[in-house]
C-alpha positions in Angstrom: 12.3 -42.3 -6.1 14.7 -39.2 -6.5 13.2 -38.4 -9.0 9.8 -38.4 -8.1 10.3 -36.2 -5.2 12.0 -33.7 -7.2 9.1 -33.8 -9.6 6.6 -33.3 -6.7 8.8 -30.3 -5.0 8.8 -29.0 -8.7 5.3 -29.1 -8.7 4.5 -27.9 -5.6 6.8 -25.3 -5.9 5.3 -23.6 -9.3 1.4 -24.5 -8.2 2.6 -22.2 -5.4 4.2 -19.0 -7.5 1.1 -19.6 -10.1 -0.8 -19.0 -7.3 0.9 -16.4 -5.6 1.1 -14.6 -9.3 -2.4 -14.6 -9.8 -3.4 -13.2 -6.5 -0.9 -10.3 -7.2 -1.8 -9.9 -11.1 -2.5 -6.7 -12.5 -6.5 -6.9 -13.3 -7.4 -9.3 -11.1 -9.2 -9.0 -7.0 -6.1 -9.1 -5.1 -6.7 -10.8 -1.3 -7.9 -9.0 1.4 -5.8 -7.0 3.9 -3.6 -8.8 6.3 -4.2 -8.3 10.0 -0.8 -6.4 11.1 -1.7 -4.2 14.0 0.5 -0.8 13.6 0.2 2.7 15.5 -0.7 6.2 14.1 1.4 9.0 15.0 -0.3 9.6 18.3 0.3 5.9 19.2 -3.4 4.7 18.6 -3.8 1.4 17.4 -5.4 0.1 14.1 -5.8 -2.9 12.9 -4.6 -3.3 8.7 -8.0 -5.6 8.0 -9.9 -3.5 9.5 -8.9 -0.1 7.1 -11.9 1.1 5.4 -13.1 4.5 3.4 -17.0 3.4 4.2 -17.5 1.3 1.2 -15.0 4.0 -1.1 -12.4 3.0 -2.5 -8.6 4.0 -0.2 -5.1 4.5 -1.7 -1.9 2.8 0.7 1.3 4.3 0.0 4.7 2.4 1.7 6.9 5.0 2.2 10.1 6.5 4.4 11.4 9.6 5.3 15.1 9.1 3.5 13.2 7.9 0.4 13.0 10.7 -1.7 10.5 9.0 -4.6 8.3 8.2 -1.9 7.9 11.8 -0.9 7.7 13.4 -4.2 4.8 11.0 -5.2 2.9 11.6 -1.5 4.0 15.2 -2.1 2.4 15.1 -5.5 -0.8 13.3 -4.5 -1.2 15.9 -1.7 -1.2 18.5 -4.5 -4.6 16.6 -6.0 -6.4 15.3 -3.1 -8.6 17.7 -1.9 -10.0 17.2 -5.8 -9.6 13.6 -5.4 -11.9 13.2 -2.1 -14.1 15.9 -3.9 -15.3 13.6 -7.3 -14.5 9.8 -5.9 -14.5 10.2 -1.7 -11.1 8.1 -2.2 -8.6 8.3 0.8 -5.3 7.8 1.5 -3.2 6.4 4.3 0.7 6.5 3.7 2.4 3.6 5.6 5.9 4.4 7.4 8.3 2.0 7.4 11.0 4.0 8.7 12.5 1.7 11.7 11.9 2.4 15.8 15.4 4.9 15.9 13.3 7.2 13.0 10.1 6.9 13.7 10.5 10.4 15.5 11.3 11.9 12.0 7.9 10.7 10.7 5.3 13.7 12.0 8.2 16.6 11.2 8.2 15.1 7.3 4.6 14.6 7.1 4.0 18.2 8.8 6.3 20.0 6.7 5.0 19.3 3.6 1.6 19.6 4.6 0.3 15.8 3.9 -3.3 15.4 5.3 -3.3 11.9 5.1 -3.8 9.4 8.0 -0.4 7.7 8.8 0.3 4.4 10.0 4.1 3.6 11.5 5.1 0.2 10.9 8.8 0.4 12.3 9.1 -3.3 12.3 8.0 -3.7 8.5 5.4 -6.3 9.3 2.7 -4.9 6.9 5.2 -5.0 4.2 6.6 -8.0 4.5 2.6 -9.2 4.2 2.1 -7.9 1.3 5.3 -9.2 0.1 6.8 -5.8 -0.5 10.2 -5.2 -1.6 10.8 -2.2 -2.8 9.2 1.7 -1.9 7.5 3.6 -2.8 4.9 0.8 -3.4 1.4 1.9 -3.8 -1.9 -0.3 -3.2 -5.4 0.5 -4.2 -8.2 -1.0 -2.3 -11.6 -1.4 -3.3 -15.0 -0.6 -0.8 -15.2 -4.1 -0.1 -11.6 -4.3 1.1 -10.0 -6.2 -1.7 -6.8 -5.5 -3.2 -7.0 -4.0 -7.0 -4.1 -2.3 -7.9 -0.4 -2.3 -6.8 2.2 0.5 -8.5 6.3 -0.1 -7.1 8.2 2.7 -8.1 6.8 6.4 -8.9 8.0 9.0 -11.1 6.6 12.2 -12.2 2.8 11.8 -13.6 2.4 8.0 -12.1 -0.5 9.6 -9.7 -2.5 10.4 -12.8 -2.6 6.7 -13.1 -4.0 5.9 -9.4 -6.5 8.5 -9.7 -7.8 7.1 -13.4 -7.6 3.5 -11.1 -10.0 4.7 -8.4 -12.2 6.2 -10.7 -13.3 3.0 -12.7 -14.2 2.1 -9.2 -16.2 4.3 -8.4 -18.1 4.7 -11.9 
């Protein structure tokens, strides 16, 4: 009987992880969006399943204001993205999950180096934690029907060229 039950957790257990690792698998439609309701720097509320570029594909980039990675890659996207928009339309919104006590550090950051990105403040880390994010920067790319099609952790000098080549095989 021990034994059985073990079995059956066991199962259970990697039937769950095989799916959880092909919904997240690079290649493959990712889920939709969760529905997290956050705030944008002016305290507005959006809902996350409702984000959209009207039928375009949109970049989401977790980031923080002490994480230095993550500004260096939004820093080096902002460099691109008026060409970006220009060929494929794509957008981006860079996520902050910089707690309640920092959220006031947000707009300085984001206004200092010149980002025109819409940004989202999710001080309580509930659209990260949805997307089972661990680490930042982390970097999704959605498609125009709102799916999931691309997730980057990590950045490092160059890695936008690799969003960018993402978004167009979207769009083409």
């Amino acid at each position: 009987m021990k034994r059985t039950l073990f079995t059956l957790a066991l199962l259970i257990g990697v039937a769950q992880f095989s799916i959880f690792n092909y919904q997240f698998s690079i290649g493959e439609a990712y889920a939709q969006l969760p529905a997290i309701t956050l705030k944008t720097m002016d305290g507005q509320t959006v809902k996350t399943d409702t984000l959209n570029n009207q039928g375009r594909p949109f970049i989401i980039s977790f980031f923080a204001t002490w994480c230095k990675p993550c500004n260096r890659e939004l820093s080096a996207i902002q460099e691109v993205y008026e060409d970006w928009q220009e060929e494929t339309g794509v957008k981006v919104i860079a996520v902050s999950i910089d707690q309640a006590q920092n959220i006031n550090k947000v707009k300085p950051l984001v206004d200092e180096h010149g980002w025109e990105y819409d940004v989202l403040l999710d001080p309580n880390s509930d659209f990260r934690r949805a997307l089972g994010i661990q680490m930042i920067p982390f970097t999704l790319i959605v498609d125009g029907k709102g799916k999931i099609v691309h997730k980057h952790n990590g950045y490092t000098d160059g890695a936008e060229t690799e969003l960018i080549e993402k978004v167009r095989e979207l769009v083409n």
